[in-house]
N, C-alpha and C positions, 0 to 999 in steps of 0.2 A: 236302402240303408239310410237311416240318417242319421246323420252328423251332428254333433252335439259340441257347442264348444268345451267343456270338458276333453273332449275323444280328438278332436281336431289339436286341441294342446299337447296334446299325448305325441300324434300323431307327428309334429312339428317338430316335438321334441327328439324322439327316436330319429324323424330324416337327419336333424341338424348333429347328432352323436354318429351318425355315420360318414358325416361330409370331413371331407380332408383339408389340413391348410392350403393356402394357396403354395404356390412353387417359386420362390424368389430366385434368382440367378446369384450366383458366384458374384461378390464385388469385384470390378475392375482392378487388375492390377497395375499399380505403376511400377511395377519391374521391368524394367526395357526386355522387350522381349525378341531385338533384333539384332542384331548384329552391328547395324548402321548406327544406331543409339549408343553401344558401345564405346565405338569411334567417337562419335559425338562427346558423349562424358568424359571421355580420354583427352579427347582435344581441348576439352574445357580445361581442363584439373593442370594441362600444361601449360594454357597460358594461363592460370590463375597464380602459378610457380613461377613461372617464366618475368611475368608482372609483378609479384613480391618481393624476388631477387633484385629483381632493377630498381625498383625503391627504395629497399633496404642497400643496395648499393650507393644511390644516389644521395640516400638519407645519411650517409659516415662520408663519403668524399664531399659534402657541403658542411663539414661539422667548422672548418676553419672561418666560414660564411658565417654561421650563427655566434661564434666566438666573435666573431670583428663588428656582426652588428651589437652584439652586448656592449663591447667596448665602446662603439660608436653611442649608444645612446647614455652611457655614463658621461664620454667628453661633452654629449649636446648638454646635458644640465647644465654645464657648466661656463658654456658660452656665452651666459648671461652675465655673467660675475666679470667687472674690469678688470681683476685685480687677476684671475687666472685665466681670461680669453687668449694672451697669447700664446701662454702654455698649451694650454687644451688646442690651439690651431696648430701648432708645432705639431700635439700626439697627432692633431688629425692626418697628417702629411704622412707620417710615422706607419699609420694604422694601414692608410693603403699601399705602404712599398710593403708591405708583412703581408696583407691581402693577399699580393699578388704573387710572393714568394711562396705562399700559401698552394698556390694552386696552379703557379707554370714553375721549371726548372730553375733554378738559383743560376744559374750560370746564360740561361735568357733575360731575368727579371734585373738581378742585384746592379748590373752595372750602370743601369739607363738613369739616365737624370738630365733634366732640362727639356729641351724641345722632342727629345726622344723621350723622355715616360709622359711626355706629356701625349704624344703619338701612342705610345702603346695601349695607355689609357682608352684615349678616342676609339682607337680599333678593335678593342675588348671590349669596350663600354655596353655595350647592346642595346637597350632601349636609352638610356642615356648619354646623353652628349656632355661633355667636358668643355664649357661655355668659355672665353675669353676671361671672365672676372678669376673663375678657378684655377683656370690657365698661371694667371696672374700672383693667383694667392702660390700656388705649388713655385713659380717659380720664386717669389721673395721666401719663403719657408726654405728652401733649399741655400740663397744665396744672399738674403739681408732678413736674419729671423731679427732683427730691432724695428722692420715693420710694420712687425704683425702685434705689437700695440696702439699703434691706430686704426685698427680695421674695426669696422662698427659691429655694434651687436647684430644688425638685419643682413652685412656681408658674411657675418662669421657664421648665421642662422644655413643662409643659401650654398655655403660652400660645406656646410656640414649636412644640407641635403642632397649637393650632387654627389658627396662620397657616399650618403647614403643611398642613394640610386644605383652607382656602378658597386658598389660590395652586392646591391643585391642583382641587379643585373647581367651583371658580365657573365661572357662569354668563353667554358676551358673547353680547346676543342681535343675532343676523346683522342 
């Protein structure tokens, strides 16, 4: 017999109309398909709950923190001005007994004044310390506010960033 390419195209063509697709498998599921996985996702989902709750908790019991730093940085404008530095050093003294009524018991915080808020301060401070100058300024705001018009612009600068350190600092233990 011979083959003609005509006959052999013919040929090629009828094998190829009887051949079958090939056979692909089923895509992989990512539906957990165990038990353990379950658990897994369970355990996820509860600490992702678990972890929202405490933030959003965290995020409302700091709300008096973000009020005190707003105020804090309206009195800093103003530090620069002679003419209302000692006012604005007054609120500042102001600002952190409110702070700190803010977020321990009034009947712990309201009464201390002098070397004891100056101690309560230090002990709550957390990453910030409550340096001798502050020390200083807290104690003439309490007990000779006619002071705190000669305090310079760079003291009144530094004692408005160590209130700024402990408002954001401190320490309320749960």
């Amino acid at each position: 017999m011979i083959f003609t390419p005509q006959a052999v195209h013919l040929t090629s063509q009828e094998e190829l109309a009887d051949l079958a697709d090939i056979a692909v498998p089923d895509p992989v599921s990512w539906y957990p398909q165990t038990w353990g996985w379950w658990v897994l996702v369970g355990a996820l989902v509860v600490a992702a709950l678990v972890f929202a709750v405490r933030r959003i908790r965290r995020y409302v019991a700091n709300r008096y923190r973000r009020a005190a730093l707003e105020e804090l940085a309206a009195l800093e404008a103003t530090l620069d001005n002679e003419s209302r530095r000692a006012a604005a050093l007054a609120e500042l003294a102001v600002l952190l007994k409110r702070t700190a009524l803010g977020a321990w018991p009034r009947a712990e915080v309201a009464s201390l004044s002098g070397r004891a808020w100056i101690d309560f301060l230090r002990r709550h401070g957390g990453r910030t310390d409550i340096d001798e100058r502050m020390a200083q300024f807290l104690d003439d705001t309490e007990y000779r506010p006619e002071s705190l018009a000669s305090v310079s612009p760079e003291d009144a600068q530094a004692c408005a960033q160590a209130a700024r350190g402990w408002i954001e600092g401190h320490r309320v233990s749960a």
